[in-house]
Structure formats: C-alpha cells, structure tokens
C-alpha positions as CSV (number, residue, x, y, z in Angstrom):
1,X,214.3,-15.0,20.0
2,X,211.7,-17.5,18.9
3,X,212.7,-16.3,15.0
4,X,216.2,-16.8,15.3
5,X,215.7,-20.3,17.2
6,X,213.3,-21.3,14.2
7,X,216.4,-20.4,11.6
8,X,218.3,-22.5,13.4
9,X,215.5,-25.6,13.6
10,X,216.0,-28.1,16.3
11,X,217.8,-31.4,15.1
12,X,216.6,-34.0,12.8
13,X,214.4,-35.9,15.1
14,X,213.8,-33.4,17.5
15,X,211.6,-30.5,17.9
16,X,211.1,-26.9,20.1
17,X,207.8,-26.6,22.2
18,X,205.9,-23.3,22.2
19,X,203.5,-23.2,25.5
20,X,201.2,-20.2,26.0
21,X,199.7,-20.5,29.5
22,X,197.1,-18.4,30.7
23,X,196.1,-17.9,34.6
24,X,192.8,-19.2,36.2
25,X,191.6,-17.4,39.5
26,X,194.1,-14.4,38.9
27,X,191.5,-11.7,38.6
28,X,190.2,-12.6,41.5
29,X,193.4,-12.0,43.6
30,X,193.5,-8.2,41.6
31,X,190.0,-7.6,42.6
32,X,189.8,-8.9,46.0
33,X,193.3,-8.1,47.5
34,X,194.3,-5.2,44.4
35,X,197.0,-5.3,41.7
36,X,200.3,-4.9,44.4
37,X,199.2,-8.2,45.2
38,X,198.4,-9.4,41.9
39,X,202.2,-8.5,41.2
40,X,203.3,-9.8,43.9
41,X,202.0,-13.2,42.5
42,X,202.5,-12.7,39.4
43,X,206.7,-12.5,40.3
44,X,205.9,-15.8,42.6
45,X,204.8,-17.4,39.7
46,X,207.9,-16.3,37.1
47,X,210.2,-17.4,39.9
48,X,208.8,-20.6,40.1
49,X,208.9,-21.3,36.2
50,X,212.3,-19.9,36.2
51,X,213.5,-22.6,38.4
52,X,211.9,-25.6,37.3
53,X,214.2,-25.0,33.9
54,X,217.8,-24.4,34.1
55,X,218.5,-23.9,30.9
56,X,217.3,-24.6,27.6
57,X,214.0,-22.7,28.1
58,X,213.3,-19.0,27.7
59,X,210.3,-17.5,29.9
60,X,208.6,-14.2,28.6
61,X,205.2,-12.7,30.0
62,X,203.5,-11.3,27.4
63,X,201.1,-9.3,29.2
64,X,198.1,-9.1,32.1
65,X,198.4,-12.9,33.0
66,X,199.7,-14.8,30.3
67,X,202.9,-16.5,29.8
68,X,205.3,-18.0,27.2
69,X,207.9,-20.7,27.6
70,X,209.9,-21.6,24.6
71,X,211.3,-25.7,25.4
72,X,214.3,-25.9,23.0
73,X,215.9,-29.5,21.0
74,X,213.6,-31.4,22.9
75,X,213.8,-35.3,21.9
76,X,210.2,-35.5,20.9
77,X,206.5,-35.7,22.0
78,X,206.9,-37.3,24.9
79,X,209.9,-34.8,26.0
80,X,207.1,-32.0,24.9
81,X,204.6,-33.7,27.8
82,X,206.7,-34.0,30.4
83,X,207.6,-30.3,30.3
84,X,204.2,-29.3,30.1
85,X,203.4,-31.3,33.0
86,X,206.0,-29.8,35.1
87,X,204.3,-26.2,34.3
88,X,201.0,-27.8,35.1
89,X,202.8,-29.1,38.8
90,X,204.2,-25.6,39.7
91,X,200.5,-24.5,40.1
92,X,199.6,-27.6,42.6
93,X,201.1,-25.4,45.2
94,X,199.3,-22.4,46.3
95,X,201.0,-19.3,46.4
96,X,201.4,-16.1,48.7
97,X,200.5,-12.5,48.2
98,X,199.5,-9.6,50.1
99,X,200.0,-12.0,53.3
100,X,197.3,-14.6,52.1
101,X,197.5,-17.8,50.7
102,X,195.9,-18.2,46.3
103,X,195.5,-21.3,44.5
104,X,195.4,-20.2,40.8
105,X,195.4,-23.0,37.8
106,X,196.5,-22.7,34.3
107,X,195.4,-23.2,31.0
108,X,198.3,-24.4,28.6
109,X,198.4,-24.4,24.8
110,X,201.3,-26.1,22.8
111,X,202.4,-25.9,19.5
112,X,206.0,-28.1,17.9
113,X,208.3,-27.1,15.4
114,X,208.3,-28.2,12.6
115,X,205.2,-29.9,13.3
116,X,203.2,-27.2,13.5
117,X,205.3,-24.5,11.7
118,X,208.5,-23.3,11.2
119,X,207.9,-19.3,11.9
120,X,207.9,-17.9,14.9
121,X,204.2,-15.7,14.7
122,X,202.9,-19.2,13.1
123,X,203.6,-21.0,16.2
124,X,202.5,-18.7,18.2
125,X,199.1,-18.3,16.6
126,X,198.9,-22.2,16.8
127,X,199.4,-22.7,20.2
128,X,197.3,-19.6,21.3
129,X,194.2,-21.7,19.5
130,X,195.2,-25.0,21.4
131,X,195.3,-22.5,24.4
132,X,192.0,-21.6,23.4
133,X,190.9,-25.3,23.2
134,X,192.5,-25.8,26.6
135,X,189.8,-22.9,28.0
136,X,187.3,-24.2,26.5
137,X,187.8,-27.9,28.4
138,X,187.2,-25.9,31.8
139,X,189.5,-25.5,35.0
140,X,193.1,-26.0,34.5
141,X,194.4,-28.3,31.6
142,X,196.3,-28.3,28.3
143,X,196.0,-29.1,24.9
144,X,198.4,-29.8,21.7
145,X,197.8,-28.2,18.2
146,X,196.0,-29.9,15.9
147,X,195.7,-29.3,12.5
148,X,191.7,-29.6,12.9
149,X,191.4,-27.1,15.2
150,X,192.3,-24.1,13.0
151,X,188.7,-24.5,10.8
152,X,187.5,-24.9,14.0
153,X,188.8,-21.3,14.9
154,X,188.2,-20.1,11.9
155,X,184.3,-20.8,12.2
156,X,184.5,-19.8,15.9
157,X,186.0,-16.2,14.9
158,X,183.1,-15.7,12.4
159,X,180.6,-16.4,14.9
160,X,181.9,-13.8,17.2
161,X,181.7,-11.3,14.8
162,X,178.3,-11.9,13.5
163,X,177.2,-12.0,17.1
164,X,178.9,-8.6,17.9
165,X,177.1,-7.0,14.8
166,X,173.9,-8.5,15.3
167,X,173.6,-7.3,19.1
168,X,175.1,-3.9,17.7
169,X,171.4,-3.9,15.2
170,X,169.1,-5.4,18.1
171,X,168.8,-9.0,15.5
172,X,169.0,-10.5,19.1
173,X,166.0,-10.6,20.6
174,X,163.9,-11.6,23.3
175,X,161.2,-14.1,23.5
176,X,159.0,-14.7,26.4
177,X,157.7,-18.4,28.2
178,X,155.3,-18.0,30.4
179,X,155.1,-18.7,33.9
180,X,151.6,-20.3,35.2
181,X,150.2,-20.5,38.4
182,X,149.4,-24.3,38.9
183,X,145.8,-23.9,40.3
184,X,144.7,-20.8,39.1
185,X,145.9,-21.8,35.9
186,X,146.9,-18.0,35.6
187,X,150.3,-16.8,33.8
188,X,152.1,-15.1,36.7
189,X,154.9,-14.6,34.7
190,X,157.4,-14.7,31.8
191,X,161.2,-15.9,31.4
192,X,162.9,-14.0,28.6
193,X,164.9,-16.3,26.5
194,X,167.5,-15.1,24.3
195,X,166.9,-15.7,20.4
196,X,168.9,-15.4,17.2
197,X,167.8,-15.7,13.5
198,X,171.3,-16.0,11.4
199,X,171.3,-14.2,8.7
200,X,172.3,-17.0,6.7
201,X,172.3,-20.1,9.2
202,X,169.1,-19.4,10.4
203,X,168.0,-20.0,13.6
204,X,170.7,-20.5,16.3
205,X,170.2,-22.2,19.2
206,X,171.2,-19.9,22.4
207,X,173.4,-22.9,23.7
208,X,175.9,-22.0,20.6
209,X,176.2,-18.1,21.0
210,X,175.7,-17.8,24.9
211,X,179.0,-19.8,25.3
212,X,180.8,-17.2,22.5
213,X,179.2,-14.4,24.0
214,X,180.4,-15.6,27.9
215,X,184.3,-15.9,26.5
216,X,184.2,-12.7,25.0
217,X,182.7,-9.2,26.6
218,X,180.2,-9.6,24.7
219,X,178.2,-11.1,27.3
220,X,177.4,-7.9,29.1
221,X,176.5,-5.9,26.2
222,X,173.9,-8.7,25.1
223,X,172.3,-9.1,28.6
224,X,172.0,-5.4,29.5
225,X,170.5,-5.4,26.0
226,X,168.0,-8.0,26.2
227,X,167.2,-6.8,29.8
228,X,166.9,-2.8,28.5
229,X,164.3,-4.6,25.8
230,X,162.6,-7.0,28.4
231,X,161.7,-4.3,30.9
232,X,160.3,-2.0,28.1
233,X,157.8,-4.7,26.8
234,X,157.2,-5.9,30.5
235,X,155.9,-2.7,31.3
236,X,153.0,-3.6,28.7
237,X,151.9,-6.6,30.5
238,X,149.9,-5.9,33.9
239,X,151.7,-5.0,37.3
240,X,151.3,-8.7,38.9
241,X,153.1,-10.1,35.9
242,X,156.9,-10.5,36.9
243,X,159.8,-10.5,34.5
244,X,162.5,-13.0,35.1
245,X,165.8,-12.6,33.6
246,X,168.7,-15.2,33.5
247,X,172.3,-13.6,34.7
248,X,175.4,-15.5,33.1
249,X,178.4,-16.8,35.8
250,X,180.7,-14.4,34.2
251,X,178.3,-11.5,35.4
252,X,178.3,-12.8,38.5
253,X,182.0,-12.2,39.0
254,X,181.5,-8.2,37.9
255,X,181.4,-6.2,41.0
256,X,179.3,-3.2,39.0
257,X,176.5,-6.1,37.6
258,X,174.1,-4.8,40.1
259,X,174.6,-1.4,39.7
260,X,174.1,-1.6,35.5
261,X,170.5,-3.5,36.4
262,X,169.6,-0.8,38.5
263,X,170.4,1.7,36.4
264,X,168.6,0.0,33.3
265,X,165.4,-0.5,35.6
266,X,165.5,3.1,36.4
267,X,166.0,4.0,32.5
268,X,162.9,2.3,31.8
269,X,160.8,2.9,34.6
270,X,160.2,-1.0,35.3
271,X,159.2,-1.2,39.5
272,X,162.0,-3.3,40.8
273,X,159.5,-5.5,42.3
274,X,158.7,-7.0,39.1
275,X,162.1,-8.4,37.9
276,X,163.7,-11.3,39.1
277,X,166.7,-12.1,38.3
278,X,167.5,-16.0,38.1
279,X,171.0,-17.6,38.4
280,X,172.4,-21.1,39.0
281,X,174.3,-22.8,41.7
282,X,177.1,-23.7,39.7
283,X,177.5,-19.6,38.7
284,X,177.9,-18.6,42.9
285,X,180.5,-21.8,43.7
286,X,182.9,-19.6,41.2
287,X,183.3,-16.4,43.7
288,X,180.4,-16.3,46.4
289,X,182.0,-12.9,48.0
290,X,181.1,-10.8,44.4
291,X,178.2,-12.9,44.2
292,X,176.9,-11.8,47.2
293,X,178.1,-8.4,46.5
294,X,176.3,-7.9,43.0
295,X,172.9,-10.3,44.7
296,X,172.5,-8.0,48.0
297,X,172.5,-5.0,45.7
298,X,169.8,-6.1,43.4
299,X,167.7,-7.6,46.7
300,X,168.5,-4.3,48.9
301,X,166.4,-2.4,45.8
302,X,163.6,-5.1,45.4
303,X,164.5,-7.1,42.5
304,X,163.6,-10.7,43.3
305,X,166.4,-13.7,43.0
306,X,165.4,-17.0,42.0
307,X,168.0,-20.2,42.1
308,X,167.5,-21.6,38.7
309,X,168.0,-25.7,38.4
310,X,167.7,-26.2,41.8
311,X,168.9,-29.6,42.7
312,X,171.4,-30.0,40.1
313,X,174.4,-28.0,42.0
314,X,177.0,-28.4,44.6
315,X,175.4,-27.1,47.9
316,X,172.3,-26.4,47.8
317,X,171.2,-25.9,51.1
318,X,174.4,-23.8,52.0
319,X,173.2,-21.4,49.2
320,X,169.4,-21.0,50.3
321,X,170.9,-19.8,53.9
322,X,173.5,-17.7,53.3
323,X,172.1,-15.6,49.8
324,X,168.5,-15.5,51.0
325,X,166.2,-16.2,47.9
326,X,163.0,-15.6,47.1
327,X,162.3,-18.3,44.7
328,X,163.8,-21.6,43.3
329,X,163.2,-23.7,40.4
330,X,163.2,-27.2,40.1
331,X,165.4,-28.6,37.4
332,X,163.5,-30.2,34.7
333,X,165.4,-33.5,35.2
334,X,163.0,-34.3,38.3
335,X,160.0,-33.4,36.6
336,X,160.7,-35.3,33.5
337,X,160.9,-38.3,36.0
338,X,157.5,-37.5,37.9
339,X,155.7,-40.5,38.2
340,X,157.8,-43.1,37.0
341,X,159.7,-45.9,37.8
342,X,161.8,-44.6,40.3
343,X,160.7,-44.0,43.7
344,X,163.8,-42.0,45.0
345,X,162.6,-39.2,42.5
346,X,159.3,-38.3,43.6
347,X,160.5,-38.3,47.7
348,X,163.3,-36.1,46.4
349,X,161.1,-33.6,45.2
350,X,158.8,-33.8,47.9
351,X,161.8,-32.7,49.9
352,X,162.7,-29.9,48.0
353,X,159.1,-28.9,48.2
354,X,159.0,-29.0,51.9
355,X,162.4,-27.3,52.5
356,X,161.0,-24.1,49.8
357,X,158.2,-23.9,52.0
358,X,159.9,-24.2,55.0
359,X,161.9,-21.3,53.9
360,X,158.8,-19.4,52.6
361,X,160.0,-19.4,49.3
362,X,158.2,-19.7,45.6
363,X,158.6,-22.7,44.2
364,X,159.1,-23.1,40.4
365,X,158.7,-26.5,38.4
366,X,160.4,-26.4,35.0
367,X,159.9,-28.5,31.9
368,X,155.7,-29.1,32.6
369,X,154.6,-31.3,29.5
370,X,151.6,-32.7,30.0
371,X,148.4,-32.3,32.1
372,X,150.0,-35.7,34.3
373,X,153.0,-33.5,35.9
374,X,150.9,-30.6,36.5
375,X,148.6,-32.3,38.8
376,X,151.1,-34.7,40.5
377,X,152.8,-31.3,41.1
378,X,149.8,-29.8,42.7
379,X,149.6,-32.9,45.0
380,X,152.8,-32.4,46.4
381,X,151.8,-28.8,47.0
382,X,154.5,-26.9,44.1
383,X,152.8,-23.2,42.8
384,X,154.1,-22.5,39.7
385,X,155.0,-24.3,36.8
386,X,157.1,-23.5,33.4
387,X,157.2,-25.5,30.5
388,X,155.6,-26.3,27.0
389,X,152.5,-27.8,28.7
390,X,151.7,-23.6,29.2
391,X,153.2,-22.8,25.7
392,X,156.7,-22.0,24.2
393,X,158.8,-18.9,24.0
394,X,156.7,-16.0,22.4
395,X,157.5,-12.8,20.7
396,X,156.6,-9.7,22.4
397,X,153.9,-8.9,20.2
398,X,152.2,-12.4,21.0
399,X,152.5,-12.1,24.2
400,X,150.3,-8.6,23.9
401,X,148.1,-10.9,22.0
402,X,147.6,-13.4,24.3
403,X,147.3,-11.3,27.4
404,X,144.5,-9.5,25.9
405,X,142.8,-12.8,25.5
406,X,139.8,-13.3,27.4
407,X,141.4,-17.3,28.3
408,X,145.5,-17.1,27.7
409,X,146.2,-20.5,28.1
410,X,143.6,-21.5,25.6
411,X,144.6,-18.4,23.2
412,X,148.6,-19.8,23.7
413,X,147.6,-23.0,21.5
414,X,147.0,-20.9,18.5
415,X,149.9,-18.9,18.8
C-alpha cells in the first residue's frame, strides 16, 4: 500500500507521514500476566489508533509490538506533528487486560515523503532509524528523520558488529580495581570492569559499547562472559578476596538472570560467598517484582548484593528494606566533595554512614583519590574504599603479581 501511495505522491506542497511506533512496558504485561493478555492489549491498542483516524490513515502491526501508520496528503510539517501527537495522547490513558489496569508508552519514529524518500522500503528504513533515535532519548517520545542520523546509523551498525565478533574471540576482557579495607589498608576485594581494545580504534571506553551491548542481546552474552572469565581468575586470588560484578538494568528484567549466574558459579567452582553482585537503584525502579525475583535467587545461594551509587537514585531507603542488601556504595559524587566548601555534603554522608550501619551493612566509598578522603572517611567510620588512590583497573595477570607482593598497595604503584 505504501508503494502504490508513493506512485501516486501527495500534492505539490503536501506530503505522507510514515510513523513506526514501538511499545514501552509491553513485555512486562506478557511476562507478568502471559501473552492472552498481552493480546488482549495489543487489540486495545489497534482499536484505539483505529479510532483517533477516520480516514486517510492506514494502520498495520508489523509484528511483536510494533506498529505502522501511514498519514496520507497531509498539508505539511506541522499537519505531520499534530498526528504524531495524537498517537503519543492515545497512550496517556492506561489500558485493561487480563482484568488489570497497564500504562505502556511509545516510542515513535517519522519519516515524510518526498522529504525523506519517495520508495516505500526507503521510508520505512528512515523512520525505523528516527525510531531508533526516539529509543535512544529514553521513555516514551518521538523523533523526525534527519538526514544526519543515517552516518550516525551507519557507525552505530558497525559497532555492533565488531562488538558481537569481538565477545565471540574473548577481545573483551576483564580488568580488576581493587577494593581496600580503609584501616587495614588491605585489598579486600576487586570490581571487574569491562575493557575493549579496537582493533582499529583502539581503546574504547565501556560507556560507548555497554549502551550498544544493552539495546541489543548482546548484553547477556558479554556479562555471562566476563563473569565465566572473572570467576576463573578469582579463584587465583585467596578465599577472603571477594569478586564483585556489575549486572546491567536490562538483566534485571530477565527472569532466568539468576539462574545463568548460578550455573556459571557452579561451572567454575567459584564459592557463592565470594561474588557479589552490584546493581543500581535506577536498574530496580524499572520492574522491582523480577528484580526481586532474579536478587532473592542469587542471595537464597549466597552471592552477596551490593547497591552501587548509593545516593544518586529515587528511593533509597525503600530499596535497603524491602531487597535486603549486604553492601552499598557511596557514589563518587559525595566523596569528590569531602571536605569542601559545602557543609550539607559531609552531614549527608554521615547519614548514609549511620543508616549502613544501622542496617549492618558494608559500606563502600567510591572514587578515593588522595590520602585526604581516606582519612576523613575513616573519621566518619566508612570500611572500605575504591578508587585510584588504591590503584586503577588491572589485568589478571597483574593482579597475580601484585597479590604475591609482600606490600600490594606499595607494589600497585609500579604496575
């Protein structure tokens, strides 16, 4: 249909809109309440497009939960907008299925004719990358074509694919920063840390293939990676030493998450005891009922859970009630700020100090850089510390080096 409209053209002046909108929240109505229900939305939903159009649109879903609506001779841009902002209203409304109540969003890509092509497969292509661009701004908006945003693809295809070969060869691999008791001055433990020499770009900074690898699947294929390689070298160090891994939002939302830890601890042999697993606030506000699910399962074997960036999220004392950690980590924000000018800072991380210990939890600081931090730290009574004060991210082998120094700390310097 989209061809034969693009023989005819719209008329001089006037253009047809191609939107490609894609669901937010609808896998979590198939997984929590099972795919009747998700169809039963999904009809809802086609019902309620239908009738905010009565003619002059066509409606087609192409599959799982995304839609196309073809806006015919519409007078311009502005006639473009306001019928993608009547899709966007038709999701302000929640929606029933399986006898409970869903609020689900919507991601929206657009592309014009001519504008932005003239064939039908070329406007689709075009609006799926503006849909793409719309994903990428987070929650529920929309976004235009722009001619800019094909290189921008382009690289972004390229990317993914060297990423998918290099975890494929194991060129991802995992570096280790330690974790230092603050009085003992004694490494208690070691965050792995994702990291990735391009074969042509060099070295890539994790917060520009973490992102690629959390839109694609290929998020769980690197993390059980990097965790199957962590737990092998971690059984070099000694048995106090504890691993600490960082689990991605998407995992979160993957009821069998727990169950593919488990299974690579038992692979390797690692005692559950000695991995923690660290997430953020912002990853449980997404589903709390799978987080708990995939957290209760790791805990219920012995894996420890840490709250990474404490401080930074939306409820943090909700979350230290209800999911029960054993350690948090204070962001790096609050230490940066140790000390300084502002008051407010240092009683706010006395606070968080006293509520840890209130709960009998370990207590983390990150970003430690100089000997000034560590001991106001130690003053306000925090345990550990993490940061380049106690040395960067190593390799494995130089972490066997250093723990078979005599004074690790002192060895770290030269490595």
């Amino acid at each position: 249909m989209l061809d034969n409209a693009m023989l005819q053209g719209p008329a001089d002046g006037r253009c047809h809109a191609v939107l490609l909108i894609d669901l937010n929240g609808f896998k979590r109505v198939n997984d929590g309440f099972g795919h009747p229900a998700g169809d039963e939305l999904l009809v809802s939903l086609s019902k309620r497009l239908s009738g905010l159009f009565k003619e002059g649109t066509f409606l087609a879903r192409l599959g799982g939960d995304e839609f196309a609506l073809i806006a015919f001779d519409l007078s311009g841009l502005d006639a473009a907008t306001a019928v993608v902002r009547k899709v966007a209203m038709a999701f302000e409304e929640p929606f029933f299925a399986a006898g409970s109540e869903h609020i689900i969003g919507a991601s929206i890509g657009i592309a014009l004719a001519p504008q932005d092509g003239t064939l039908g497969a070329d406007l689709l292509r075009r609006a799926d990358i503006a849909l793409y661009r719309s994903k990428e701004s987070g929650g529920s908006s929309s976004c235009f074509f722009e001619e800019s945003m094909d290189d921008l693809v382009l690289q972004r295809i390229t990317m993914e694919r060297d990423l998918r070969h290099a975890i494929v060869s194991g060129d991802v691999l995992s570096h280790y920063q330690p974790i230092v008791n603050l009085k003992t001055q004694q490494i208690v433990g070691f965050e792995a840390l994702a990291r990735w020499t391009h074969p042509t770009k060099g070295n890539m900074p994790p917060d520009r293939f973490i992102p690629i690898a959390e839109d694609t699947a290929l998020i769980r294929d690197l993390t059980e990676s990097l965790l199957r390689r962590a737990c092998r070298d971690a059984l070099e160090w000694p048995d106090h030493i504890v691993l600490s891994v960082n689990l991605s939002a998407v995992l979160l939302r993957d009821r069998t998450m727990g169950l593919r830890v488990l299974a690579i601890l038992a692979e390797t042999g690692l005692n559950p005891a000695r991995l923690a697993i660290e997430i953020t606030e912002s990853s449980l506000v997404s589903d709390l009922e799978l987080a708990q699910v995939v957290l209760s399962r790791l805990r219920d074997a012995g894996v420890q859970i840490a709250l990474d960036d404490f401080g930074t999220g939306y409820s943090s004392i909700y979350h230290l009630r209800n999911f029960r950690f054993d350690k948090i980590k204070i962001d790096r924000s609050y230490v940066d700020a140790l000390g300084g000018e502002d008051p407010e800072n240092d009683a706010i991380v006395r606070a968080m100090l006293g509520l840890g210990q209130g709960l009998g939890l370990t207590i983390i600081a990150e970003g430690v850089e100089n000997a000034e931090q560590r001991d106001c730290l130690i003053r306000k009574g925090c345990e550990q510390g993490q940061g380049f004060l106690f040395g960067k991210a190593l390799s494995a082998k130089d972490v066997a080096t250093l723990l078979a120094d005599a004074d690790p700390l002192r060895k770290i310097a030269s490595l």
